[in-house]
MIVO-247079 format. One record per residue (C-alpha): residue in three letters; residue number from 0; chain; x negated, y negated, z. Coordinates in steps of 0.001 Angstrom, whole numbers, plus 500000, padded with zeros to 6 digits. Example, Ala and Ser with C-alpha at 12.3 -4.5 7.8 and 13.67 -1.06 7.14 Angstrom:
BEGIN
   tise   fimi   koldren        u        v        w
    ALA      0         A   487700   504500   507800
    SER      1         A   486330   501060   507140
//
This chain:
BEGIN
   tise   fimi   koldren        u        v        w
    UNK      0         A   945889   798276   659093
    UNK      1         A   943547   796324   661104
    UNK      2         A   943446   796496   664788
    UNK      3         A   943766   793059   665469
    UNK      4         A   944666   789821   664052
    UNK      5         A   943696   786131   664901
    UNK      6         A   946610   783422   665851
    UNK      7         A   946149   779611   666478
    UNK      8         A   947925   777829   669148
    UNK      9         A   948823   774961   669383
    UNK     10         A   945941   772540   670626
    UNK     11         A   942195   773660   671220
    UNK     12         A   943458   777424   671856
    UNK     13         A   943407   780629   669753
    UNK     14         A   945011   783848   670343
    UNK     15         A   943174   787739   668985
    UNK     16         A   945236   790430   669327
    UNK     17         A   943575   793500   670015
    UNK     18         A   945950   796610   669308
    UNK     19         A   949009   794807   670345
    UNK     20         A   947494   792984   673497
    UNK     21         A   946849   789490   673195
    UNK     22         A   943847   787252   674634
    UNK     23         A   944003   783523   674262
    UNK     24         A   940654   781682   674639
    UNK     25         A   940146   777812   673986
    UNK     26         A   938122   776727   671603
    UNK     27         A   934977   775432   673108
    UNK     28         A   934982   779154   675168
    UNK     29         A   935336   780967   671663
    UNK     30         A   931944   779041   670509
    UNK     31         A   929948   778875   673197
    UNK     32         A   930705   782561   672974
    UNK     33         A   929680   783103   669600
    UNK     34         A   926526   780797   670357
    UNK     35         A   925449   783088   673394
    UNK     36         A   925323   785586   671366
    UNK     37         A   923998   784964   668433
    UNK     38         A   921011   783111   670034
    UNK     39         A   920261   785891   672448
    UNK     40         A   921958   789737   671797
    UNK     41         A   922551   788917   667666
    UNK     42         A   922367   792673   667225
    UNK     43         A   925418   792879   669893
    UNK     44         A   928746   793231   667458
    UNK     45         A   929877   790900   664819
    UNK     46         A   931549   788895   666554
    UNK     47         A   932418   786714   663609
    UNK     48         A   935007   789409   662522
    UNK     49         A   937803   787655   664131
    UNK     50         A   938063   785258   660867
    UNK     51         A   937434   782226   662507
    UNK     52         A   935364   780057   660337
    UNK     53         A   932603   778380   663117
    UNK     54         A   929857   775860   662484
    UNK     55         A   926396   776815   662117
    UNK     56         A   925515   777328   665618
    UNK     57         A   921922   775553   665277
    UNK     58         A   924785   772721   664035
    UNK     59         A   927029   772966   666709
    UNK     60         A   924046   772655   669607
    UNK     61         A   922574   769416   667770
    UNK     62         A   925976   768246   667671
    UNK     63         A   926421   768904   671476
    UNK     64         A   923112   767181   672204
    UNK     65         A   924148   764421   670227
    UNK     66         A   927278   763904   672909
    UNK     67         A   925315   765226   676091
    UNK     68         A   921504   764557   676037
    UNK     69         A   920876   766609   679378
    UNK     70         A   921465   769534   676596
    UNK     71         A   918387   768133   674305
    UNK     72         A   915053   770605   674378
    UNK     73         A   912894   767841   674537
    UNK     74         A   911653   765866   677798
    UNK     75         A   909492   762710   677393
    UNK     76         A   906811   761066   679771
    UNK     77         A   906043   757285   679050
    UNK     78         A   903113   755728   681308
    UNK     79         A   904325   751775   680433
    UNK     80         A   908218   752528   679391
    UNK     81         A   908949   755149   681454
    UNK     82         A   911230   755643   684810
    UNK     83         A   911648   758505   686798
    UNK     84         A   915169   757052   687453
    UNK     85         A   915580   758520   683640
    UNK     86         A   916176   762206   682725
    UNK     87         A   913508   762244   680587
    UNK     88         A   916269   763123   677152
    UNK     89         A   918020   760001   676585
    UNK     90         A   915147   757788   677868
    UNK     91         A   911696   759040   679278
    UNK     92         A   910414   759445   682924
    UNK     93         A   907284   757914   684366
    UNK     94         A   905717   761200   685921
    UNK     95         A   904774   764550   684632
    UNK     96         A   905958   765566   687956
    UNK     97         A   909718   764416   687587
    UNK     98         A   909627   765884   683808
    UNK     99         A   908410   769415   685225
    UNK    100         A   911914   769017   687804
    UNK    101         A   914389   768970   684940
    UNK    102         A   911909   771204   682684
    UNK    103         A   914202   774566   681561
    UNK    104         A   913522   777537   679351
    UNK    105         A   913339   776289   675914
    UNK    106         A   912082   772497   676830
    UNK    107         A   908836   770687   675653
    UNK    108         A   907509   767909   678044
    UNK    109         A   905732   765661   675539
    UNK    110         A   903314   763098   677096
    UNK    111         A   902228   759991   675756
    UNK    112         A   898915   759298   675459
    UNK    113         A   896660   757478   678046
    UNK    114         A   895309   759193   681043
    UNK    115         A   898156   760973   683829
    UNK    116         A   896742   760312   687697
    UNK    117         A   898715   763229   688787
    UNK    118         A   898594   767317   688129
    UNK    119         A   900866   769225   686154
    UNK    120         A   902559   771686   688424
    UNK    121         A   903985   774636   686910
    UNK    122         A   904417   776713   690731
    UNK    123         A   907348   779207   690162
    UNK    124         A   908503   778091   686562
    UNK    125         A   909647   780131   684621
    UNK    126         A   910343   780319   680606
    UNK    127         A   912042   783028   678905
    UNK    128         A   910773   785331   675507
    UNK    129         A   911012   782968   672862
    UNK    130         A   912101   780076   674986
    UNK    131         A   908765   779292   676771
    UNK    132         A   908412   775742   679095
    UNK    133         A   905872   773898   677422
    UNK    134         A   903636   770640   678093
    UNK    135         A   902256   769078   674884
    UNK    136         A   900028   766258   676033
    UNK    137         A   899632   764957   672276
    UNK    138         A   895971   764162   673651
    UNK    139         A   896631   762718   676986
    UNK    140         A   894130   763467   679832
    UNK    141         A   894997   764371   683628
    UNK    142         A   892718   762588   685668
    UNK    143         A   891813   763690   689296
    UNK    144         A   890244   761049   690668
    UNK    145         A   891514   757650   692588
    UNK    146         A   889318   755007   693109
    UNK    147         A   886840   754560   696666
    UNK    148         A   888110   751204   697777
    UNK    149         A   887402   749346   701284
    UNK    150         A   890627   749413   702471
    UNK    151         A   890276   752988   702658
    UNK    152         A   886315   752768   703285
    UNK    153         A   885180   751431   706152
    UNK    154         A   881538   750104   706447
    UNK    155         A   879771   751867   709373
    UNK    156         A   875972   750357   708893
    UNK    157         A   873975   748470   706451
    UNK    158         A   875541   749159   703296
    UNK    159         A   876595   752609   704287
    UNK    160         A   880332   752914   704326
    UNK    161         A   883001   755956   705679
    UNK    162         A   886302   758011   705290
    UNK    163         A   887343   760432   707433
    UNK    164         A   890140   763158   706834
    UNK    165         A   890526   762544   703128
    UNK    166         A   892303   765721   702832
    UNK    167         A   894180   767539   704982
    UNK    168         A   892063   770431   705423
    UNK    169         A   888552   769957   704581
    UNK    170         A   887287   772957   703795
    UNK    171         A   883954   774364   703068
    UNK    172         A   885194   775358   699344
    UNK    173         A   886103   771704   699227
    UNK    174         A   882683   770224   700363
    UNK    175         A   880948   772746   697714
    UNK    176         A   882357   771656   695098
    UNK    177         A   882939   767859   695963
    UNK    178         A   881153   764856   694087
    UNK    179         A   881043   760925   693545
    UNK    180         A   881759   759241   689980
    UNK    181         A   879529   756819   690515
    UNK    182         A   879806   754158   687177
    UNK    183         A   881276   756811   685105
    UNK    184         A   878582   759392   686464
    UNK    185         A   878671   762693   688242
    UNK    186         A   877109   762837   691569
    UNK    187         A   877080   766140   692998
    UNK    188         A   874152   765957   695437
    UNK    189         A   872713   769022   693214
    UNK    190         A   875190   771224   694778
    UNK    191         A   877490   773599   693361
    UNK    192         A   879945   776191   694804
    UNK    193         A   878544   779093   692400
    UNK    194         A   875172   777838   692076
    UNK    195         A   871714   777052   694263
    UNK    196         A   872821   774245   696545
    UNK    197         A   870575   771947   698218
    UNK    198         A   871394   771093   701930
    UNK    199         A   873560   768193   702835
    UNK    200         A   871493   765174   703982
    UNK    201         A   872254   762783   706959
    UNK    202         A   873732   759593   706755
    UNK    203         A   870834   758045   707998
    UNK    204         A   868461   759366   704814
    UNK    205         A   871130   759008   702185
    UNK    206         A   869660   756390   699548
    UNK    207         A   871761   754218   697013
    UNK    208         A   874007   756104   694748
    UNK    209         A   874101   759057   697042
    UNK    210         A   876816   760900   699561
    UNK    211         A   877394   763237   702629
    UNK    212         A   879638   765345   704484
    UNK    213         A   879560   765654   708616
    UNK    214         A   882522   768127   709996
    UNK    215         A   881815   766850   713170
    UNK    216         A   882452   763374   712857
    UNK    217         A   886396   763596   711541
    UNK    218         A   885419   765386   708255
    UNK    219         A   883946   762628   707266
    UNK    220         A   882517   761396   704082
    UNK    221         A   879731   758787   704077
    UNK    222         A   878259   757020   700670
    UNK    223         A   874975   754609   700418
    UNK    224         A   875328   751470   698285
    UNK    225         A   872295   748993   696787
    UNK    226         A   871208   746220   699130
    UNK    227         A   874195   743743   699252
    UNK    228         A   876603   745286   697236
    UNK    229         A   879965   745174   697366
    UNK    230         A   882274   748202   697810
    UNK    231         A   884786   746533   695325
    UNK    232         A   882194   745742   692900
    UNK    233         A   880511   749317   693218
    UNK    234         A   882707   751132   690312
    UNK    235         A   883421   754772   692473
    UNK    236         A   885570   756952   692674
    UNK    237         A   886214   759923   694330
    UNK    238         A   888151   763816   693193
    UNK    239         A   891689   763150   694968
    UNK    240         A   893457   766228   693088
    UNK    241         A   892342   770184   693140
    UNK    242         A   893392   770608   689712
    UNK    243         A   894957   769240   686681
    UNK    244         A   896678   772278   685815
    UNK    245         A   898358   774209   688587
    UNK    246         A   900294   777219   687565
    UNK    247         A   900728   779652   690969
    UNK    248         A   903064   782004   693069
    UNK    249         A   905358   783690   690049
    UNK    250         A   905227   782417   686631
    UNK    251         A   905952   783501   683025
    UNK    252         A   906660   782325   679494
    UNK    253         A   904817   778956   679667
    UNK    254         A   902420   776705   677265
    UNK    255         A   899961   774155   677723
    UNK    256         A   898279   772563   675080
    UNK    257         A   896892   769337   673630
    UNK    258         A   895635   768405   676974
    UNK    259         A   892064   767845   678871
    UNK    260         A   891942   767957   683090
    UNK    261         A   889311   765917   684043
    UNK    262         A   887311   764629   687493
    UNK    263         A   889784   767463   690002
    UNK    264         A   887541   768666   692967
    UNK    265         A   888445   772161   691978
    UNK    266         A   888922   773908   688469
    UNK    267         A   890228   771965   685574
    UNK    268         A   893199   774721   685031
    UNK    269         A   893606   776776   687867
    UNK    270         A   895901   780119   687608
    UNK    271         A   896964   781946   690374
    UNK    272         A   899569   784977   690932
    UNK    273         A   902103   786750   689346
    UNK    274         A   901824   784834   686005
    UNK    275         A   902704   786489   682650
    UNK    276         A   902443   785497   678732
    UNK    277         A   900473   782055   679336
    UNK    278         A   899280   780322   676351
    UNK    279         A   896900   777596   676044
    UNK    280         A   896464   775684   673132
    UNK    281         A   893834   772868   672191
    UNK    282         A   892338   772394   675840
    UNK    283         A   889307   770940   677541
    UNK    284         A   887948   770744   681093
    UNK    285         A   885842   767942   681599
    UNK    286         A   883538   767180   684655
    UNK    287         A   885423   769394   687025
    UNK    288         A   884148   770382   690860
    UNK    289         A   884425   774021   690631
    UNK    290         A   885875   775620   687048
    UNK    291         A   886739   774594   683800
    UNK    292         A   889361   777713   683278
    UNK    293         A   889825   779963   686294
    UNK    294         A   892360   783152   686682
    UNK    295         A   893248   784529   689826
    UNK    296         A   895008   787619   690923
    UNK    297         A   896776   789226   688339
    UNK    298         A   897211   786264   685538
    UNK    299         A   897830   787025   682050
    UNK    300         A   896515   784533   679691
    UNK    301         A   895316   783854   676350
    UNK    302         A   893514   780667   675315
    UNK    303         A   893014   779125   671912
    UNK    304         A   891003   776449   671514
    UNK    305         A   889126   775616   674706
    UNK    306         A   886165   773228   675442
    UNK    307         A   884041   773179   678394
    UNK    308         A   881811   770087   679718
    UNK    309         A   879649   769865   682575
    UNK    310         A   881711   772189   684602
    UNK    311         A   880255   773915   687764
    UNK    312         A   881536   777085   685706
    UNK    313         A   882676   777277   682130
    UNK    314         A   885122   779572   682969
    UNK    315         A   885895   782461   685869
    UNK    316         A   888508   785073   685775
    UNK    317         A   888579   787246   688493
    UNK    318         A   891037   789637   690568
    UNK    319         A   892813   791867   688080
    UNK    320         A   893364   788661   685826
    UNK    321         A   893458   789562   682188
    UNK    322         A   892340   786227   679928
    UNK    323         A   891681   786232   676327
    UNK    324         A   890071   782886   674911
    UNK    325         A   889306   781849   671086
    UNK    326         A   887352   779113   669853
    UNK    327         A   885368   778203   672670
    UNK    328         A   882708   775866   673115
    UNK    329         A   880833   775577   676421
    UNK    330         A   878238   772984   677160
    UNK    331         A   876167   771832   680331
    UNK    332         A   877431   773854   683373
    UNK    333         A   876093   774187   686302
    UNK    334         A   876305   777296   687882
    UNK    335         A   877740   779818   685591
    UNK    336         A   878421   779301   681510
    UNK    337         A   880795   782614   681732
    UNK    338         A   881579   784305   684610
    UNK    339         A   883764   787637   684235
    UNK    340         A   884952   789351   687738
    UNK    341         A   888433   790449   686747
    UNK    342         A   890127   793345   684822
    UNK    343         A   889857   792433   680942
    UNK    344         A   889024   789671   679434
    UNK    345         A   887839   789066   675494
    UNK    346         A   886198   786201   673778
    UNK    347         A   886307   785392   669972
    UNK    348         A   884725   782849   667772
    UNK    349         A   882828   780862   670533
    UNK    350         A   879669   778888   670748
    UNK    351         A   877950   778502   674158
    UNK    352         A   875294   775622   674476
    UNK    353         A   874196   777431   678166
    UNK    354         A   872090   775728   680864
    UNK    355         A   873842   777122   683804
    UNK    356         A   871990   778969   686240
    UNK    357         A   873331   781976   685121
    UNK    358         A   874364   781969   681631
    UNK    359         A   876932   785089   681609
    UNK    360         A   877625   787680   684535
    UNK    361         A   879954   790283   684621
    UNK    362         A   880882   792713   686691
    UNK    363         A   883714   794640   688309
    UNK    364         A   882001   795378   692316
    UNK    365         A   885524   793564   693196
    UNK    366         A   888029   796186   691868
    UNK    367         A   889373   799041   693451
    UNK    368         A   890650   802498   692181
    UNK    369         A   888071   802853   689767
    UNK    370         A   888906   800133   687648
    UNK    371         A   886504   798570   685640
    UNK    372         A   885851   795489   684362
    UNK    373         A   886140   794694   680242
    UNK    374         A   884870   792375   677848
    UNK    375         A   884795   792532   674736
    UNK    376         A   883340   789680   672616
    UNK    377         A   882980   788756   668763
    UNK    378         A   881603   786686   666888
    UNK    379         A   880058   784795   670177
    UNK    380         A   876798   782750   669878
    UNK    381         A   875167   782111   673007
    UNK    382         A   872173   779609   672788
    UNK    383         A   869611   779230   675903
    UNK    384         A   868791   775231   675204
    UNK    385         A   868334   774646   678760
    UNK    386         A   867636   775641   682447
    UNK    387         A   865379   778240   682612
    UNK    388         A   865248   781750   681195
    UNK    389         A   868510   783564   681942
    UNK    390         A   870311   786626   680683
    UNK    391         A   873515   789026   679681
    UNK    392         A   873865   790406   683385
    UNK    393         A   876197   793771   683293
    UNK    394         A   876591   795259   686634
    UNK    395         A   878320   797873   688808
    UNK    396         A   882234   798915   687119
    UNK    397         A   881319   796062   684471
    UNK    398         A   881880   797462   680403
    UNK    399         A   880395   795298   677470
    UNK    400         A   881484   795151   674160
    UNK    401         A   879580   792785   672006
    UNK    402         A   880544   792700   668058
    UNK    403         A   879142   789964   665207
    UNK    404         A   877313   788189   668234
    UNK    405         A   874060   786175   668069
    UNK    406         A   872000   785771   671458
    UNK    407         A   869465   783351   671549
    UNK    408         A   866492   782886   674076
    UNK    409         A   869093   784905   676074
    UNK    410         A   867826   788276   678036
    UNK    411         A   869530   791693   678734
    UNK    412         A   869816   792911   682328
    UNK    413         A   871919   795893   682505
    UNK    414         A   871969   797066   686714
    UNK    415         A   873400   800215   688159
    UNK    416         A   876900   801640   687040
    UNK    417         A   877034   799216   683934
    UNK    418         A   877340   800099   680382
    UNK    419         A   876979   797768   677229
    UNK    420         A   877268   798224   673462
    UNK    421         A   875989   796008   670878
    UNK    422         A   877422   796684   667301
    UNK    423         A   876195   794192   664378
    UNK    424         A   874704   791461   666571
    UNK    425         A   871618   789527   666957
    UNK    426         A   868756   789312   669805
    UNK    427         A   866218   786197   668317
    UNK    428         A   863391   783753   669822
    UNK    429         A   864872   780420   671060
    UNK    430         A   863766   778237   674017
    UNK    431         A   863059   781866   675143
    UNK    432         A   862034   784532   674110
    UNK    433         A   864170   787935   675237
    UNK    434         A   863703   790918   677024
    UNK    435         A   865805   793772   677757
    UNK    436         A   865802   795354   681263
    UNK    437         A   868325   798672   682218
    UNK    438         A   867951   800600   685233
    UNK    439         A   869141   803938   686196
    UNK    440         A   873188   805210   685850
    UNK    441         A   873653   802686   683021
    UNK    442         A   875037   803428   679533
    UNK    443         A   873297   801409   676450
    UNK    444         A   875310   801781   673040
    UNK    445         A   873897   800232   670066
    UNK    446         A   873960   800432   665823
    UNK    447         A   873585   797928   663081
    UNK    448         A   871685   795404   664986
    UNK    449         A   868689   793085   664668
    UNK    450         A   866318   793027   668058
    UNK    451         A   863539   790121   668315
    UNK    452         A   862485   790961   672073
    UNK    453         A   859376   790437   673705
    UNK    454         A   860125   793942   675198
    UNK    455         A   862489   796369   676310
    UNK    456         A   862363   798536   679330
    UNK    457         A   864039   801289   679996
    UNK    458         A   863653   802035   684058
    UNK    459         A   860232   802070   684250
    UNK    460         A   859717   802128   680697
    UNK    461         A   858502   799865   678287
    UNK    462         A   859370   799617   674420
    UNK    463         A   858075   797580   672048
    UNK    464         A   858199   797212   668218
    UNK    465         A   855970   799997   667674
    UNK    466         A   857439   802073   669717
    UNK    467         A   861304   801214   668760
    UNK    468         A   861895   804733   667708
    UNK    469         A   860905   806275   670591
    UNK    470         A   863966   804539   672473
    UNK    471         A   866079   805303   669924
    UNK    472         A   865728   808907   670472
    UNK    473         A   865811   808326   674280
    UNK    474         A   868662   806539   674293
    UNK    475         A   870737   808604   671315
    UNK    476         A   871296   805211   669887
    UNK    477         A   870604   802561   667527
    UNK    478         A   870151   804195   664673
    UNK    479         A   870728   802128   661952
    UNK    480         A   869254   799051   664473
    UNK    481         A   866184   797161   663712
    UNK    482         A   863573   795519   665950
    UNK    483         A   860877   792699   663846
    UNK    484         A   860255   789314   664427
    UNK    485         A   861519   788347   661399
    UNK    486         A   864241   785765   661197
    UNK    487         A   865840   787355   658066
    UNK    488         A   868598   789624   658828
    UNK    489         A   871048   791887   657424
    UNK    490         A   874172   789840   655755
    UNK    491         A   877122   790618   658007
    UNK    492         A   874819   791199   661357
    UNK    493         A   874982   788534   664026
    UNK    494         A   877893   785179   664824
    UNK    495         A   878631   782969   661995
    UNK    496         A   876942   780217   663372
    UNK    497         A   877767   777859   660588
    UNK    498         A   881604   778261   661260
    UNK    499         A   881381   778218   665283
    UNK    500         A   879280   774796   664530
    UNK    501         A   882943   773290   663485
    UNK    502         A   883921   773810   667389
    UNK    503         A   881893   771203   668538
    UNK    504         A   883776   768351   669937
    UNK    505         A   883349   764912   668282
    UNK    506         A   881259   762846   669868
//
């Protein structure tokens, strides 16, 4: 005999007796129940035993959205039809910001297209496994700049105008990384916060199409028109925002994707804190003061599908961040291309156009406890077009693991307390042509690849060609590695540069 049995009552109520003890429950309880648990413990008890035949619960929550919208899993952001007097279900808000309020485990924030004069927030949010908070931007672009107009602007001298206290704090980071659009163009005064910066000029000797900064007069910006011109009629405008994504203090479970961050005064998406199982999808970072993907602290993040334009840094990760990118394309930086200070990172499929000043730099100096920093990269082709000779920098704590990679016009400099390994990848003549440099108490690892270098010293050492496999016995490695200037090499050695060609953006 069964231990219990199932009664209806009359109404919306049910009885189960349980070995001769009776529980009623309405309705609505008994399948919200059911729902709970299904949805989130299914592996609980089968709770379905008590005979009564329930909707399918993926039918019973459309059904319940139907009735209550606040319930749908959807939020929508309308630039022309929205209002932020909506809830963003039954009719959409204006602002990504009012979406982000109502925003709940499980919800997508779809944006329109059209460019978003405001930052996506994510501070504190959290998602849960399988229920992440997501922004799809179908496209749309976050914009940090507002335009320099004169009621804000006041003119101080011939054609030389003024704002004071733009921000609240001006700091030095701030002023590093600050710059003018000036008709759709970057000014930044050739100054960047991890590059060579050139000193800031007077007002007085600022010419047309040029800016300052003096602390001592209010924090206080100054900009030089042409002759005669018109504020109004000048087409400027100036970084109002830091970032366009901001995800800081504790976060986890959440996705961005389909979106670019454009014209902030700091990094295009900026992670700080606490954050766990971030995922990026389909991003760019355009034209950004400071960097096009940065992680702080201890982030964890993984990015797929990432392009970088004219950044001051194609991307940073520092701390103890851990950031793992695929199908990356970098282009026209300023100060660094790749720039790894953190705990362990990896890149796959990428193609790096680099000019920066420094093209890639890693390094873990900053860590404590003898951690070390990692990278491991495949399938990477980094391409010196621009800028000035520049080079693979590994230094103190820093661990590189290159597989499948082609380097191009691109030097090695491995310093003190640095160790690399090169497995089926490519050193050839570009702009450039390499060399290899490794000091003392550093580890080189090598097999299976193709060396074109100019040379390649060893302390105070120098190899060449001819002498190839006399560092191979030095070094215990590279055995099965080959050194000639010829452009032929083996079929599986080196990035598929034909494929990574596909990441360019359209023009």
């Amino acid at each position: 005999m069964r231990p219990w049995r199932f009664d209806t009552i009359a109404g919306s109520f049910v009885r189960i007796v349980w070995q001769g003890t009776p529980w009623n429950f309405t309705m609505n309880f008994l399948y919200a129940t059911i729902r709970l648990v299904l949805l989130n413990a299914a592996w609980a008890f089968p709770v379905l035993a008590v005979g009564v035949d329930t909707p399918h619960v993926d039918d019973q929550v459309n059904k319940e959205h139907e009735t209550d919208p606040s319930l749908a899993p959807n939020l929508y952001v309308d630039l022309k039809t929205g209002s932020d007097n909506n809830d963003g279900r039954s009719a959409p808000v204006k602002t990504i910001a009012r979406a982000m309020k109502f925003a709940k485990p499980g919800d997508t924030i779809h944006l329109t297209s059209g460019s978003y004069y405001e930052s996506a927030d994510f501070t504190n949010k959290h998602g849960l496994p399988g229920k992440p908070i997501t922004l799809d931007g179908h496209g749309a672009v976050l914009d940090g700049s507002e335009p320099v107009t004169s009621d804000e602007w006041e003119l101080v001298g011939p054609d030389l105008y003024r704002r004071q206290k733009i921000y609240k704090t001006t700091d030095d980071a701030i002023v590093s990384r600050w710059f003018l659009l000036w008709n759709g163009k970057m000014q930044r005064m050739n100054r960047c916060s991890k590059g060579p910066s050139e000193d800031l000029k007077k007002p007085e000797e600022l010419k047309p199409g040029e800016w300052t900064f003096v602390r001592e007069d209010g924090d206080a910006f100054y900009l030089k028109l042409e002759p005669g011109q018109k504020l109004g009629e000048a087409n400027i405008r100036y970084p109002k925002r830091s970032s366009a994504i901001i995800q800081s203090g504790k976060g986890s479970w959440l996705t961005v994707k389909n979106v670019t961050g454009t014209h902030v005064y700091n990094d295009g998406f900026n992670v700080h804190g606490a954050q766990r199982n971030l995922v990026f999808e389909n991003i760019a970072a355009i034209e950004c003061g400071d960097d096009g993907f940065s992680a702080h602290e201890d982030a964890d993040c993984r990015i797929d599908g990432f392009v970088s334009i004219r950044n001051a840094t194609g991307f940073c990760d520092t701390g103890t961040s851990q950031t793992h990118y695929k199908n990356v394309y970098i282009k026209e930086c300023t100060g660094f291309d790749m720039y790894f200070i953190g705990l362990k990172h990896s890149v796959e499929n990428a193609l790096i156009e680099s000019s920066a000043v420094r093209a890639f730099w890693l390094d873990g100096a900053r860590l404590s406890d003898g951690q070390r920093c990692q990278v491991t990269m495949k399938n990477v082709h980094i391409n010196r077009v621009g800028g000035g000779p520049q080079e693979l920098r590994v230094g103190k704590g820093g661990d590189l693991y290159a597989e499948n990679c082609t380097f191009q016009g691109v030097n090695v400099m491995l310093t003190p307390k640095g160790s690399v390994e090169f497995q089926k990848s490519v050193f050839k003549k570009g702009k450039f042509v390499p060399e290899a440099q490794t000091y003392r108490n550093t580890i080189w690892r090598g097999d299976m690849n193709h060396y074109d270098f100019k040379l390649l010293r060893v302390v105070h050492e120098v190899y060449t060609p001819e002498t190839f496999a006399e560092f191979q016995k030095y070094m215990g490695s590279d055995a099965g590695s080959t050194w000639s200037d010829s452009q032929e090499v083996s079929e599986g050695t080196g990035a598929d540069e034909t494929s990574l060609q596909k990441l360019k953006p359209n023009p």
